[in-house]
C-alpha positions in Angstrom: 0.6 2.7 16.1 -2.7 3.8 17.5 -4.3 1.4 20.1 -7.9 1.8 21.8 -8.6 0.5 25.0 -11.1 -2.1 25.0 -15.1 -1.5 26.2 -15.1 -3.7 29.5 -17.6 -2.9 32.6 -15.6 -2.3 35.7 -16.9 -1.7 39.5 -15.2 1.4 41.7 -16.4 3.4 44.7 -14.8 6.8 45.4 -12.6 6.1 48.6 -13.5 8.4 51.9 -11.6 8.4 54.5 -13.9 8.0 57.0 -12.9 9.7 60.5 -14.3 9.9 64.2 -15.4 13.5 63.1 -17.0 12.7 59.7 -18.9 9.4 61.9 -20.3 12.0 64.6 -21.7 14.9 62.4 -23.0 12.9 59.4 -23.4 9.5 60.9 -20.8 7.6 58.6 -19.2 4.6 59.8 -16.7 2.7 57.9 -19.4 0.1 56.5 -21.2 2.7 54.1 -17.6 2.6 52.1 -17.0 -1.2 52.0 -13.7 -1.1 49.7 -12.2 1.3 52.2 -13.6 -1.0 54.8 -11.5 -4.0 53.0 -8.6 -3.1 50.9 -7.7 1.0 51.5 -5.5 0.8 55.0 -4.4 3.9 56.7 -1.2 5.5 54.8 1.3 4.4 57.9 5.6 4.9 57.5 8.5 6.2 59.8 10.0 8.2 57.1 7.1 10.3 56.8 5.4 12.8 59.6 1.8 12.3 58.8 1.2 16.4 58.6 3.7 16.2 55.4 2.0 16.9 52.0 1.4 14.4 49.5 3.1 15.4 46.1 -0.5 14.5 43.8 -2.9 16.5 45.8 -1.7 18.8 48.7 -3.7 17.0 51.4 -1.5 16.0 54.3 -0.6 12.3 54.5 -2.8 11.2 57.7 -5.8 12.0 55.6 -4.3 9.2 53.0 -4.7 5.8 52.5 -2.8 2.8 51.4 -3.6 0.5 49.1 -1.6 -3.1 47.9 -1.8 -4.0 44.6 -0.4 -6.6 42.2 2.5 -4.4 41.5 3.3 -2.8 44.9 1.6 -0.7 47.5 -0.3 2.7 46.0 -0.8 6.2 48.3 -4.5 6.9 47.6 -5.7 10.2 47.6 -8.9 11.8 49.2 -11.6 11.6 46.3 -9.4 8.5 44.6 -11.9 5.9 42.9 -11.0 2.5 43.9 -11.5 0.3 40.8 -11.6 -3.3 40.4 -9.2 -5.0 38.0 -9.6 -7.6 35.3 -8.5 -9.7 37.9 -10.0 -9.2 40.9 -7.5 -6.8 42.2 -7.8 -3.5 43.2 -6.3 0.0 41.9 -6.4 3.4 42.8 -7.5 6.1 39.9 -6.9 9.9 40.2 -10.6 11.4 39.6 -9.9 13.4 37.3 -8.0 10.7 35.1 -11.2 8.4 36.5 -14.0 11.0 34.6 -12.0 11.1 31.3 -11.7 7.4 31.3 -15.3 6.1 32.2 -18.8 6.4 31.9 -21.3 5.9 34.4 -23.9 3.2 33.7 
């Protein structure tokens, strides 16, 4: 069986992280990326040094964030988009999966 997904409008910023060093040459504070600002955290756990490399994109894990969702917690990426479910909650979308998946409108 073949199944298409259906047309539905969805909202989604590309998540930042935004840093002290980012904020003092470009002038970038946290509030110019508000779904970082209220649902990415910092990507935080003892198990992990924060200079390891993530396994999806190479970066090291202090420049990740962390985001809860309805079926668990989600590492998100540099350059993630942040979408916004059906039901008000929030995902995490590779871009490259991202771009093959929506248009801009």
């Amino acid at each position: 069986m073949k199944f298409r997904k259906k047309p539905i409008v969805i909202e989604a910023e590309q998540w930042v992280k935004v840093t002290y060093d980012r904020k003092a040459k470009h002038g970038i504070t946290p509030e110019d990326f508000p779904i970082y600002h209220l649902n990415v955290g910092y990507y935080r756990t003892p198990e992990f040094d924060g200079k390891n490399k993530c396994k999806y994109c190479g970066d090291i894990m202090h420049n990740h964030g962390w985001i809860d969702t309805l079926e668990g917690g989600h590492i998100v990426c540099p350059g993630d988009w942040i979408i916004i479910g059906i039901k008000g909650e929030y995902y995490p979308i590779k871009n490259d999966i991202f771009l093959e998946t929506y248009d801009a409108i």
